[in-house]
N, C-alpha and C positions, 0 to 999 in steps of 0.2 A: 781147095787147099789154101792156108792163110801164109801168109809171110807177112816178114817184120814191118810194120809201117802200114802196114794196110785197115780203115778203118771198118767196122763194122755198124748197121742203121737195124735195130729192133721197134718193129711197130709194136706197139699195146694198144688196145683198143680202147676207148670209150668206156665199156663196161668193166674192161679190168682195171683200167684206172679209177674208175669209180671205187669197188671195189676193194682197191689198194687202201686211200684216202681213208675209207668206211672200216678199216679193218678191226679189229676189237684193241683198244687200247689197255695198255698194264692195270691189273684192278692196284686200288691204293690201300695200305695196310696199316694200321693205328700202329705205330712207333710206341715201342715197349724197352728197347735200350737205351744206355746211355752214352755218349761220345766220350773217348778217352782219347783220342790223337786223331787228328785227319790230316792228311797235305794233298798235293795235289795227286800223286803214287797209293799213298793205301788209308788204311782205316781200322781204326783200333775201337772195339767196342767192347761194352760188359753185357751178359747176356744175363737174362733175369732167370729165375726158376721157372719150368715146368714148360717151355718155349723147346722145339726143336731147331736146331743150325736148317737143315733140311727136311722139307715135308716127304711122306709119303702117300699114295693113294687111300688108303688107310684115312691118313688123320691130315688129309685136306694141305692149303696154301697158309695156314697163317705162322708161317715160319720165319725164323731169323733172317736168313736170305732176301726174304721177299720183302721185309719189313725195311732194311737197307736198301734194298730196289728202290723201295717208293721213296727213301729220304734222300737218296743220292738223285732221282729224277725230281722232285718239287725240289733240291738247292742248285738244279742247273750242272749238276757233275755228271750225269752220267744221260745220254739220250739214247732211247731203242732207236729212232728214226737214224739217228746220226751215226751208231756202233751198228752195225749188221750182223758184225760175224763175232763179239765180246760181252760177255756180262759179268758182269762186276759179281766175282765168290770169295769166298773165306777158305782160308789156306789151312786151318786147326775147325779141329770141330770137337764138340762136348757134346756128352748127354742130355739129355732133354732136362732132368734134376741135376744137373752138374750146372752151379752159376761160373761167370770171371768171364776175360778179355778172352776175342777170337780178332784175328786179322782177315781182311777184305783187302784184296787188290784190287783199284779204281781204273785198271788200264793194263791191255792185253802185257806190255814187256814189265810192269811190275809186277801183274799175277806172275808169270813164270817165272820171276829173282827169284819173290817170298816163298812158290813153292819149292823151288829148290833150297833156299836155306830154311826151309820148316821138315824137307825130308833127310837132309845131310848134317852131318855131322861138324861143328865149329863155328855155328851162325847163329842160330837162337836158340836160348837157354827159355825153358818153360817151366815154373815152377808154383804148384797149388799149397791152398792151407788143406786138414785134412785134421778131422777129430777122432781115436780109433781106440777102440777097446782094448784093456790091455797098457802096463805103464814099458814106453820104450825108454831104454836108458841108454842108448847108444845111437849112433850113427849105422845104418845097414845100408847093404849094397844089395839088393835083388835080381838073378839074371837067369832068367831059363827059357824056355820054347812052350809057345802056345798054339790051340787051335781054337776054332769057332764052330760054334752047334748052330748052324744059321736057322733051324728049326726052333729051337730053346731061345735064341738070340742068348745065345751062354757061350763066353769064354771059358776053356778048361787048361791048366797045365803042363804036359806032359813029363812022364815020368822022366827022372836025371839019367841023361845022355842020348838024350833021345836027338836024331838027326832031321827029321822030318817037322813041320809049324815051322811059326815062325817066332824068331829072337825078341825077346821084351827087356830091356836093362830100365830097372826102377829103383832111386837112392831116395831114402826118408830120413830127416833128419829129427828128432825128438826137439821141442820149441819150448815146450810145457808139460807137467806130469801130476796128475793129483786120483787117488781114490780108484785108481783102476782105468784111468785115460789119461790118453796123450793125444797135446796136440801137435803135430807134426806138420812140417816144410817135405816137400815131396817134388823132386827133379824130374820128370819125364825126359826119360834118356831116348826110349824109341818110342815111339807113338799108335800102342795097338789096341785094338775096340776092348773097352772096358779093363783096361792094363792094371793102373792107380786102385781100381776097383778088389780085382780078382788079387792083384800079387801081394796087397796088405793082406788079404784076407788069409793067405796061403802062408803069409810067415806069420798068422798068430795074430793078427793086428786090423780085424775086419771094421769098417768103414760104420762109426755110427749113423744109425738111419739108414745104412742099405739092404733093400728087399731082394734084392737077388741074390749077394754074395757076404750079407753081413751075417751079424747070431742074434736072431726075432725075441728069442728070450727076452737077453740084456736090452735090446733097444726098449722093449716095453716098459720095463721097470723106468729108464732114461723118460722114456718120453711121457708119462705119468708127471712128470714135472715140466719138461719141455717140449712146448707143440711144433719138435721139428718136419718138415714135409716131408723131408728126402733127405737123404747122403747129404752129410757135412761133408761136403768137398766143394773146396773153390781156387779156381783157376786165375791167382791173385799176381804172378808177374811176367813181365817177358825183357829178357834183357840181350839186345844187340848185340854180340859180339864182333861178327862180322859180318859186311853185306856185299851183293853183288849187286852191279849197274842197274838201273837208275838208282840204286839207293844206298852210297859209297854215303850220303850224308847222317845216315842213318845210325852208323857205325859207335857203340858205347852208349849208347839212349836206351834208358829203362821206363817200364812202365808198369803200374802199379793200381790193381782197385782194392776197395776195403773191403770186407765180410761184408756180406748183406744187414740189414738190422735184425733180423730177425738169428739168424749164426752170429752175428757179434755180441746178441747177448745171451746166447748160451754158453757161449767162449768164456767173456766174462766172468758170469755166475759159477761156471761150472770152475774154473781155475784160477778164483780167488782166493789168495794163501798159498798156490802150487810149491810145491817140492823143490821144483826145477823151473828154472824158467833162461832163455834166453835174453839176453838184454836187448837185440837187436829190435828195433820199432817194427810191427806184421803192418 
């Protein structure tokens, strides 16, 4: 029986030290993001098209994760040797064709701030661009209960009043309007698997480019002119409102990436002349 103060001597042999030393080091992964903020606390990155946040057994290690791994270990920030029990993840996560900023906590008591201000309410504001069938002319408020087809990898709605799923709050704000699209600013209020996806689609207002929950008609005729990939959806700001310890510093700092080039010039083309436009600078 131990008591306080008493010390303890673990032999390791020879072999398992060996062993140890020998063990298989982190594979290294060609860096495919771009850096938008680092300190010594977290890490703001833009995630490219068709990369996943995290791998599955399915489709292998070359994931966004892993790919910060290896940048945060060759710039000296982050060591497996030296962390034993922390590795540095991302607090938001996107779809594999959804591009824009994800946060990474660099250190066990930053991870746990950002994920409580990324699952609570009054800390980080998340807001995408988003191109969508259909001309919106107002400001909507979107709020209902969903579930998941983990079969399908499909989100579905439930019908109104339903008490069981779980709660989605989605605001879209109309930016631009021409010819039968709008581009829209889109709040992520709660944060649920393919939310931005399914809840435009559900008020009228499906997601150009998306194969799962858009209308394949119209994108065709669309993309007959433009060779979009995926879903025009991008994950273009985050704004601090408030933070908790370590990252009181943090507090009113936005950040901001641009459409990819390839969505900035559909953007463009497609809503030059628009009807409606915000003044505000995307």
């Amino acid at each position: 029986r131990l008591t306080l103060g008493d010390e303890l001597t673990i032999d390791i042999s020879e072999e398992e030290q060996r062993a140890y030393l020998a063990r298989e080091k982190p594979r290294a992964f060609k860096r495919q993001f771009q850096v938008v903020y680092e300190d010594e606390n977290l890490l703001i990155v833009e995630k490219p098209f068709g990369l996943l946040v995290h791998g599955t057994a399915e489709e292998g290690n070359e994931t966004l994760s892993n790919q910060v791994m290896t940048y945060l270990i060759d710039s000296g920030a982050y060591s497996p040797d030296r962390e034993k029990t922390f590795v540095p993840s991302p607090v938001n996560r996107l779809d594999r064709n959804t591009t824009g900023l994800v946060i990474f906590g660099k250190n066990a008591e930053a991870l746990r701030s950002l994920s409580r201000m990324m699952g609570e309410k009054g800390f980080i504001r998340k807001y995408y661009l988003a191109i969508v069938h259909g001309e919106m002319k107002e400001e909507i408020l979107l709020r209902d209960r969903m579930e998941k087809d983990r079969e399908a990898n499909k989100v579905r709605i439930l019908d109104a009043g339903a008490e069981k799923g779980k709660l989605m709050v989605t605001r879209a704000k109309p930016l631009k309007r021409t010819n039968g699209f709008t581009l829209v600013e889109v709040e992520l209020v709660t944060g649920r698997t393919h939310q931005i996806r399914v809840h435009l689609a559900e008020a009228g207002y499906p997601i150009v480019g998306d194969r799962k929950y858009g209308d394949r008609q119209r994108d065709a005729e669309l993309l007959r002119k433009f060779p979009l990939k995926a879903q025009f959806l991008h994950a273009y700001r985050l704004v601090f409102e408030n933070c908790l310890p370590p990252l009181d510093y943090m507090r009113g700092r936005e950040f901001k990436c641009e459409l990819p080039a390839g969505m900035k010039r559909v953007s463009e083309e497609l809503f030059r002349g628009s009807k409606h436009e915000d003044k505000r600078r995307i």
